[in-house]
N, C-alpha and C positions, 0 to 999 in steps of 0.2 A: 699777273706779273709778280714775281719772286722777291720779295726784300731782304735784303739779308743785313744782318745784327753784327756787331762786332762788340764783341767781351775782351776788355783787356783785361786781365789775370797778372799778379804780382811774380814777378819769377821766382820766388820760396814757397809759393801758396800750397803747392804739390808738396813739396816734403813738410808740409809744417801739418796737412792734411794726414800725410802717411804718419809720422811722429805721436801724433793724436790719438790715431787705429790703435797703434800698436799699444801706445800709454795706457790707455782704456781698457786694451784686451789684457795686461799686465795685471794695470788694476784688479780686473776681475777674478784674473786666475788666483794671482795672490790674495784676494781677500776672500777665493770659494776654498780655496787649500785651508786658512785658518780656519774658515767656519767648519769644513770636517773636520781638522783637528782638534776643535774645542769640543762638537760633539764625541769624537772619538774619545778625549780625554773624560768629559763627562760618562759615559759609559765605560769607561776602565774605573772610575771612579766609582761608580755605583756598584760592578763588579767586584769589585776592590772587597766593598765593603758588605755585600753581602756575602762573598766567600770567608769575611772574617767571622760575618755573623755566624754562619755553617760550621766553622772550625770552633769556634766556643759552645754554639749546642755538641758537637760531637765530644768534644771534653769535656762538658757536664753528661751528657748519655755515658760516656766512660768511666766516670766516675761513680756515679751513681749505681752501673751494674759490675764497678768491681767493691763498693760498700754492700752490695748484697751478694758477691760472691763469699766476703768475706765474713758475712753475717751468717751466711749457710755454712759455711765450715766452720766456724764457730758451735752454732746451732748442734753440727752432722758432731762434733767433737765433744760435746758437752753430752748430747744424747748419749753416745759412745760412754764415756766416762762415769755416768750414773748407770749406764747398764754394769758398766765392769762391775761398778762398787757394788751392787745390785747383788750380782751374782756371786762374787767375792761372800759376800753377806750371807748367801744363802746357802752355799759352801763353807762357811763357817760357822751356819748354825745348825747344820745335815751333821758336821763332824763332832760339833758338842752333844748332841743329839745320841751320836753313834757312838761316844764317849760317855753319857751316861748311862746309858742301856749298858754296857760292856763291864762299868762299872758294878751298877746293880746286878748283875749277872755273878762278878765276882765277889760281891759281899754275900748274897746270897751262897755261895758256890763255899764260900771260906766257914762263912756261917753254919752251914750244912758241917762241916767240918767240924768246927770245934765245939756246936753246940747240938747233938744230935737226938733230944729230945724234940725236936722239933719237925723233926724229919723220921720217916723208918731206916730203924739202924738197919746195920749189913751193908751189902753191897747194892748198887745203882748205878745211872747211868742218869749225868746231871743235864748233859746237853746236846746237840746233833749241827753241827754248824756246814753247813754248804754254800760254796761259793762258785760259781759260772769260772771254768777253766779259759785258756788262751783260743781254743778249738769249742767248733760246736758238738755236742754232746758229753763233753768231759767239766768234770766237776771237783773242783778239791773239795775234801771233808775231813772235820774234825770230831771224833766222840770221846767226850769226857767220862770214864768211868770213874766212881770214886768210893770209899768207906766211909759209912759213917760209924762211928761206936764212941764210946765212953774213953774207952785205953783203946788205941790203935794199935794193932798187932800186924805182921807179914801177909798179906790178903793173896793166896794163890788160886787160881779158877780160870775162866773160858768166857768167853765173847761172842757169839754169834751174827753177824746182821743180813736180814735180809730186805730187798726193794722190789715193793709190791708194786703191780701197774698191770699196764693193758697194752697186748699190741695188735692192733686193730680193734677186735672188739673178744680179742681173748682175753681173761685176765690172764697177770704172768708171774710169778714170783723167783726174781734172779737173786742168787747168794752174793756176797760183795767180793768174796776172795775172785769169783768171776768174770768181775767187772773191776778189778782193783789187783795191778803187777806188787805193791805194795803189802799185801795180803794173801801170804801166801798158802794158807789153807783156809777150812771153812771154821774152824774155831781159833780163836784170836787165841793165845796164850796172855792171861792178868797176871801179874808178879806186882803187886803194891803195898806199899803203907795206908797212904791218905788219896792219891789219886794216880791214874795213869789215860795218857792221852793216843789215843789211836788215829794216827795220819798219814794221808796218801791223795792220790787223783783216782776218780774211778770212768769210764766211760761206758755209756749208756749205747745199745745198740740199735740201728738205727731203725724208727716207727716204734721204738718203744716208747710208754708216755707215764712215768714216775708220779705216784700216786702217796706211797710212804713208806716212810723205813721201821724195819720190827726189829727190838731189841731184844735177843736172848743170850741173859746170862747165867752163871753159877762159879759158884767161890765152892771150894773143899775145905779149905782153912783161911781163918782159925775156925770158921764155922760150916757147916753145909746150909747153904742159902742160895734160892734161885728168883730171878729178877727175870721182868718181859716188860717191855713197853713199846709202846708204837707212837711215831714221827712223823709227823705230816711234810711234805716234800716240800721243803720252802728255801730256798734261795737264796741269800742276802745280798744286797746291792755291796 
């Protein structure tokens, strides 16, 4: 046999129940919303600050490889500058160099001149200057004939030159007037006092290979003298 119970129940009890629910569920959302929030803050924070940390190493990395940028251009500029002076330097002592040779060349040369005991009087031939032309094979040259004597007198005579060498395995001996538009026969005409200078370009043809130059001269007056020398083919810078 069946008993049955009877609960009397307050007539608010239901919504004080419901009111509760929902309080509670409130509760929770609102206090799980802050709790991610705080962790989220917290990790914006931490980010925060390791991207600050990131951006001061990369301005120190920055800096550091533009103080050794600047230390290599420095470095690259100072190398630079002691080379110039360097060679400045060596270009100025090539030209002192080549200014005293040139020098002694003409004390010697004057010497010969005024003081001709020292030298064989008559006529000669003091020097052979050659210089590397604008073109390959061509040559400017200069031959210094000169007098020497006691009393210098009107020196009238002839010049010869010719350039020995080899082409292939010939030897070859070409005359200058040949090799030389400035030169326009095979004996020079001398008309001097104390010296006279013979000048022009000459070109060499080509497979020929310049060995040395032979001087032949002779003066009629004021005396009959005749003069030969031979030149070694040399160049000057």
């Amino acid at each position: 046999m069946r008993r049955s119970v009877v609960v009397q129940q307050h007539p608010h009890h239901r919504y004080r129940l419901i009111f509760l629910t929902a309080t509670t569920a409130a509760a929770l959302f609102i206090g799980g919303y802050f709790i991610g929030a705080y962790g989220s803050l917290n990790r914006l924070l931490t980010d925060s600050n390791e991207l600050q940390t990131l951006r001061e190493r990369v301005m120190a990395t920055e800096s550091d490889l533009e103080q050794q940028r600047l230390w290599r251009v420095m470095r690259e500029t100072r190398d630079d500058i002691e080379s110039d002076a360097l060679e400045l330097v060596r270009q100025d002592l090539a030209e002192q160099q080549a200014l005293v040779l040139e020098l002694d060349r003409a004390v010697k040369f004057y010497k010969g001149l005024m003081a001709p005991d020292e030298l064989e009087s008559g006529l000669s031939v003091h020097s052979i200057d050659l210089r590397a032309g604008a073109l390959p094979g061509r040559y400017q040259f200069r031959i210094l004939a000169q007098q020497s004597a006691r009393k210098h007198q009107l020196l009238i005579g002839t010049l010869r030159v010719e350039v020995e060498g080899a082409a292939g395995e010939v030897a070859t001996q070409l005359e200058l007037s040949d090799l030389s538009a400035e030169v326009p026969s095979r004996d020079i005409k001398l008309r001097f006092k104390y010296f006279q200078a013979v000048e022009g370009e000459l070109e060499l043809p080509e497979g020929f290979v310049p060995r040395k130059l032979v001087i032949y001269a002779k003066a009629t007056k004021p005396a009959k003298v005749e003069f030969s020398r031979e030149f070694p083919w040399v160049v000057e810078e």
